[in-house]
Structure formats: structure tokens, C-alpha cells
C-alpha positions as CSV (number, residue, x, y, z in Angstrom):
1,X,0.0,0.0,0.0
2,X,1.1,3.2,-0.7
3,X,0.9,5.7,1.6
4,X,-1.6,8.0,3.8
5,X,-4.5,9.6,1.7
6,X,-5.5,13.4,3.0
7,X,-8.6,13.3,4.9
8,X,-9.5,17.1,6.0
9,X,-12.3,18.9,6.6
10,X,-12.0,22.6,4.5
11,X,-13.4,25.5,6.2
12,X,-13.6,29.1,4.0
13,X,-14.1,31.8,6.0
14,X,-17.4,33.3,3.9
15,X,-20.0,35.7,5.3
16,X,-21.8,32.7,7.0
17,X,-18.9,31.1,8.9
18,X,-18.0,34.8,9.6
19,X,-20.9,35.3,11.1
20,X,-21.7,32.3,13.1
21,X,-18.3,33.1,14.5
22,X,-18.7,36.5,15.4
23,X,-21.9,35.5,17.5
24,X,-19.9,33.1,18.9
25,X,-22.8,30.3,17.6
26,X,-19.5,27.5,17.1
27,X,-22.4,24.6,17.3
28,X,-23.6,25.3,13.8
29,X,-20.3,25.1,12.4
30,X,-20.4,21.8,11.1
31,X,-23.3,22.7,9.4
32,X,-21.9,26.1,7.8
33,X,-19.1,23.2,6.5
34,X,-21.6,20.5,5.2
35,X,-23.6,23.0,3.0
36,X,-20.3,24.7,1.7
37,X,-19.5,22.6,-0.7
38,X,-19.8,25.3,-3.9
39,X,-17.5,27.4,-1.4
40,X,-15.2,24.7,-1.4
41,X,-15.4,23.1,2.1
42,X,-16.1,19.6,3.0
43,X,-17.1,18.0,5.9
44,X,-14.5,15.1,7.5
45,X,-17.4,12.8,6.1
46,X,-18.0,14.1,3.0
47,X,-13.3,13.5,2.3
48,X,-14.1,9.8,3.7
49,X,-17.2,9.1,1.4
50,X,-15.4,10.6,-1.7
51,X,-11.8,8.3,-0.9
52,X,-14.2,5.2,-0.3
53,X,-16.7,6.1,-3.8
54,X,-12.9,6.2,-6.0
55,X,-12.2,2.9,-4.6
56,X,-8.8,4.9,-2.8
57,X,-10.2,3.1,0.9
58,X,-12.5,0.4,2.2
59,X,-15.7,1.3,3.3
60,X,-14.7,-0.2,6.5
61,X,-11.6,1.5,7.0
62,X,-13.7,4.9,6.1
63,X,-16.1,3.9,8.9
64,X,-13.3,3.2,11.2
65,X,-12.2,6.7,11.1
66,X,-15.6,8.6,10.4
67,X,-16.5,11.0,13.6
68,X,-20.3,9.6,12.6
69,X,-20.4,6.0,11.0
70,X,-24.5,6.2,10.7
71,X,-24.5,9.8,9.1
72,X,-21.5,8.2,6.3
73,X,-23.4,4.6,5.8
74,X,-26.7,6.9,5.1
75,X,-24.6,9.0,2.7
76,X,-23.2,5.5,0.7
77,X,-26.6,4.0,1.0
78,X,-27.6,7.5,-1.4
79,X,-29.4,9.0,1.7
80,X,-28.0,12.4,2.3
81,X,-29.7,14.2,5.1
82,X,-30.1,18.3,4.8
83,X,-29.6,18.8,7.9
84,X,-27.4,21.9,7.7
85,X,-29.7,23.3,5.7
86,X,-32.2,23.0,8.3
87,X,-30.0,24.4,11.1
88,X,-28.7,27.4,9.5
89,X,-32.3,28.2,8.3
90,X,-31.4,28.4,5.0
């Protein structure tokens, strides 16, 4: 095997994260991340579903290091959740 892939989760600092962290509201973070993606961020998740979908890891190995297993078996079962849609009221 070659080596260690990447896995990181990308945070841009846009008007949104800017905000959240100006009112000190760090909870809905993860959220700000998840619905980022045409900003260019990525959940820790979304890295482990995208190495696992290009064959690059196992699906166990992705669950092994995934902060939430359910939330990444939902996402490779086709379910994705819009969850931080819903908390950031969007």
C-alpha cells in the first residue's frame, strides 16, 4: 500500500462562517461546512465518502475513522440528510 491519503475537513471563512463566529454560535459550524461545498469546504465525512466512492479506501476503513459512521453509511446507501440546511435556516 502506498501511503496516507488526505482526509481534511476545509473551512472558507465566507460571510456565514463569519458570522456564526462573530456570534460566537461554534455549534452550527459543522453545518456552515456541510452545505459549503460550492465554497469549497467539505465535511471530514463528506473527504471519507469521496476516498471510499474512488475505490482509494474500504468502506470499513472509512467507517473506522468517520466522527459519525450512521450519518456516512446513510450517505453511501444514497441517503443524504439536509440537515445543515435546516439548522442554519437556509
Amino acid at each position: 500500500s502506498g501511503g496516507v491519503l488526505p482526509v481534511v475537513e476545509i473551512m472558507i471563512n465566507t460571510p456565514t462562517v463569519h458570522k456564526l463566529l462573530l456570534s460566537n454560535k461554534l455549534e452550527t459550524l459543522h453545518a456552515a461546512i456541510e452545505t459549503g461545498k460550492e465554497d469549497g469546504m467539505q465535511t471530514f465525512n463528506q473527504a471519507l465518502y469521496k476516498l471510499i466512492k474512488s475505490g482509494q479506501i474500504s468502506e470499513k476503513d472509512g467507517m473506522d475513522q468517520s466522527p459519525n459512521p450512521e450519518a456516512l453509511k446513510m450517505n453511501l446507501q444514497g441517503i443524504f440528510l439536509d440537515e445543515g440546511s435546516r439548522i442554519l435556516g437556509e
